[in-house]
N, C-alpha and C positions, 0 to 999 in steps of 0.2 A: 384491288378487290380481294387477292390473296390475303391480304394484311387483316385488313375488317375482318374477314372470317376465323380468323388466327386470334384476333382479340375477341372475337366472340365466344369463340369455344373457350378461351380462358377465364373469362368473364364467368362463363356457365361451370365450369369448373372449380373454381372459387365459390361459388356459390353453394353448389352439391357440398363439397369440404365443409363450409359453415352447418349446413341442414343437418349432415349427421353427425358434425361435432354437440350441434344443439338438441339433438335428438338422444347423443349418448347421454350427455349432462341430466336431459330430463329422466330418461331410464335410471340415470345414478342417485336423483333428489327422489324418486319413487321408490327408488329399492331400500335407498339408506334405512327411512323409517321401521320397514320391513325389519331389514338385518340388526337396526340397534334392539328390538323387541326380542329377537332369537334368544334363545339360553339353554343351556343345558338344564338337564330335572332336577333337584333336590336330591342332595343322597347324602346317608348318614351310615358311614362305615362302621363295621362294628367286627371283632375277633370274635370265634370259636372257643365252650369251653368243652372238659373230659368229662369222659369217667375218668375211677382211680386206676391207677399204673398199679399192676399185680408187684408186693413183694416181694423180699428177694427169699422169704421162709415159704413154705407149701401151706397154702390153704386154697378152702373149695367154695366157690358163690356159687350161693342157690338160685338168688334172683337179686334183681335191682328194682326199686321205685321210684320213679323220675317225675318229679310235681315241678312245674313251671306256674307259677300264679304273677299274670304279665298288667301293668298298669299304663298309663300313656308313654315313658320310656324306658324304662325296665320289667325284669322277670323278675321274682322273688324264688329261690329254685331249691329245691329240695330234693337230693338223692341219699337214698339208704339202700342200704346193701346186707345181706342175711347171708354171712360164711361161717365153717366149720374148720376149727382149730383140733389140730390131734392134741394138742398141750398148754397148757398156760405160757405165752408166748407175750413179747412184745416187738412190733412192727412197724415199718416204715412207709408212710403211705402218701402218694403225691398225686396229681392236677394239674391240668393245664387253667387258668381262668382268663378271661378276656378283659380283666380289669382290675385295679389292685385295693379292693374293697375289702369289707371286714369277712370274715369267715370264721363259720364257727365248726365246730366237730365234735361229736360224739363217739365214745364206744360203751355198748351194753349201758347208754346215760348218762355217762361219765365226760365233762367236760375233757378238751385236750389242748394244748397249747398249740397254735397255728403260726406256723412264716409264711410269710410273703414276700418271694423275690422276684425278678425277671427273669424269664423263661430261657434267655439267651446262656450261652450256649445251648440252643437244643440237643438231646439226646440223639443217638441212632435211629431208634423206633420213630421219637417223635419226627426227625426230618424225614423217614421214609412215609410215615401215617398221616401228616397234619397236609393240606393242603399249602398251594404257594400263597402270599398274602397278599390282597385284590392294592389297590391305590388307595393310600390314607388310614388303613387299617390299624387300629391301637395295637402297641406291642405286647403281647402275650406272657404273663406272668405262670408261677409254679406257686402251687400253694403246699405245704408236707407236714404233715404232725406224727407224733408216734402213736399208738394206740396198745392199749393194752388188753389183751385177749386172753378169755379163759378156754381151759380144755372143753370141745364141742360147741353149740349152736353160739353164736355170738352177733349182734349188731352194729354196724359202722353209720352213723348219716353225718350229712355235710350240707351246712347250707350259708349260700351265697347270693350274691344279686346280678344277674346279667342283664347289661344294658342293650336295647332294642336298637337295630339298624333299621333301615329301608330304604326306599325311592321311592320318588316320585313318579305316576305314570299319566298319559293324558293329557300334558301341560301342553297349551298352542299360544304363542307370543306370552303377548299378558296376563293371558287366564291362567289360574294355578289350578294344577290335577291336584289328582288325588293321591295320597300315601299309605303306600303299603309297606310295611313293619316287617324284619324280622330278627330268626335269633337262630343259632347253628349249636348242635352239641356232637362229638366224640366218643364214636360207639368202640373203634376197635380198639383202645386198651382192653376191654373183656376179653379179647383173644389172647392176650396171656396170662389170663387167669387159670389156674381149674374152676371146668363149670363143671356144675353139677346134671348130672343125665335131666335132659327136659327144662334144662334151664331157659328162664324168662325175664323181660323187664318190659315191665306196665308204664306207661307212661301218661301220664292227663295233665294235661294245658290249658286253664284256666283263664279267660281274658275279661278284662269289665265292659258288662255289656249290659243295659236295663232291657230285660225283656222287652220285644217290640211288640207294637201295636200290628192288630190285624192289616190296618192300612200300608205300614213298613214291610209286613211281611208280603203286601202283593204286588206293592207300586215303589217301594223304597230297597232299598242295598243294608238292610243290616250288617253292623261289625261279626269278622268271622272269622274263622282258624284252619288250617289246612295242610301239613305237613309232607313233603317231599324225604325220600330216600337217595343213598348215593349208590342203588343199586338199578340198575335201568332193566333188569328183568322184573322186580317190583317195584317202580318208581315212586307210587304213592304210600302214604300210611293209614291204613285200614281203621277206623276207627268211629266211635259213636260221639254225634254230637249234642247235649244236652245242656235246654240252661237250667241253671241252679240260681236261686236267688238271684241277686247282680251280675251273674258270672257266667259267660258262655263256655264251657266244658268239652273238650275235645279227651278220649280215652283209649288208648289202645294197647296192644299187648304184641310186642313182637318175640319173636325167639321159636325152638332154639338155632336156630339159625338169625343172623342178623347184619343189617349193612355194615358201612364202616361209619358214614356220620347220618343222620336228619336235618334237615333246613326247614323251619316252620314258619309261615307267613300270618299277619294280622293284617283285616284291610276289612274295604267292602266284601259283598259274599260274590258278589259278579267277578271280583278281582282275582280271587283265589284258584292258585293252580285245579286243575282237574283229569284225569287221566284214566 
């Protein structure tokens, strides 16, 4: 009688072992589907560029003007600079850029001759100023021309193309989110400049946007611009938005005081930082 009960319990035993051997199998054929869907978001790394690095002679910026005009992956970027020269001087003037594209320079209109090297060895300032660089990030070029300056008011602009980063946000298995864009620049070189008392830089960010319809502007997500500081007592950037023809316009004026970099977002208008 001991026996029969002895093979029965094993019998039932064996059996329980198959049920949730065939029970794990099925949990594993259900989940698999699941996990081969999973992914990570989209993201498109992208470096930081400057201002100019103060020369090694004395001069005074009065202000800066910082045009970004941004198309589906690049800016088109435009900074000019308004400094006073005690003397007919010529100068040595350099950039961090985020990619090693054409660049051109002016002074007082005067075309300048531009290199383009890699930024490696960084400087002192720059390994204390530039942040560390995220995963994938393109390596960071130096761009430097001389300039020639007459005694008193003088103009420097510099224009270059900076390509658009971002991620993806919102993505669930298969369905693809949506991407949001940006682009990061380098304020604190100005801190070794001489500024001038009440010094300022205007900045406007330009994105292609076709004016939207009534119906977008109350049930849809219009493309939109939004910019972040690296200072968390001001964390946003104060500024007006307006469209111009094709072009959504972001403007604002910071100084004289000022962070060390901006981080500027394109995307929907839902997606955009807010603070």
């Amino acid at each position: 009688m001991q026996d029969n009960v002895e093979v029965t319990v094993r019998r039932a035993d064996v059996g329980l072992a198959r049920r949730r051997g065939l029970a794990g199998a099925l949990a594993l054929l259900v989940a698999f589907p699941a996990a081969a869907n999973l992914r990570a978001p989209r993201r498109v790394p992208e470096s930081p560029s400057s201002a100019l690095a103060a020369p090694a002679t004395r001069l005074v910026v009065e202000r800066e003007r910082l045009t970004f005009l941004c198309g589906a992956e690049a800016c088109d970027v435009l900074a000019e600079y308004d400094v006073t020269a005690v003397g007919a001087e010529h100068v040595r003037l350099e950039m961090i850029l985020p990619a090693p594209g054409d660049v051109t320079a002016r002074t007082n209109g005067s075309p300048e001759t531009v290199s383009i090297v890699p930024a490696e060895p960084l400087r002192e300032e720059e390994l204390r100023g530039l942040p560390e660089p995220g995963p994938g990030e393109p390596p960071l070029h130096r761009a430097a021309f001389d300039g020639v300056l007459r005694p008193g008011p003088n103009t420097i602009a510099v224009r270059y193309r900076q390509p658009l980063g971002g991620e993806e946000v919102g993505h669930s298995g298969r369905r693809a989110g949506r991407f949001v864009q940006r682009f990061r620049y380098e304020l604190w070189p100005l801190r070794e400049w001489t500024r001038k008392e009440g010094f300022r830089l205007r900045l406007a960010i330009g994105v292609e946007r076709p004016a939207p319809s009534l119906w977008q502007r109350w049930f849809g997500h219009p493309r939109s611009v939004s910019c972040l500081t690296s200072d968390p007592a001001a964390p946003a950037v104060e500024g007006r938005l307006e469209q111009r023809g094709a072009h959504l316009w972001l403007e604002a004026e910071l100084g004289p005081s000022f962070p060390d970099r901006i981080t500027c977002y394109v995307g929907d208008d839902d997606l955009m930082p807010r603070y």
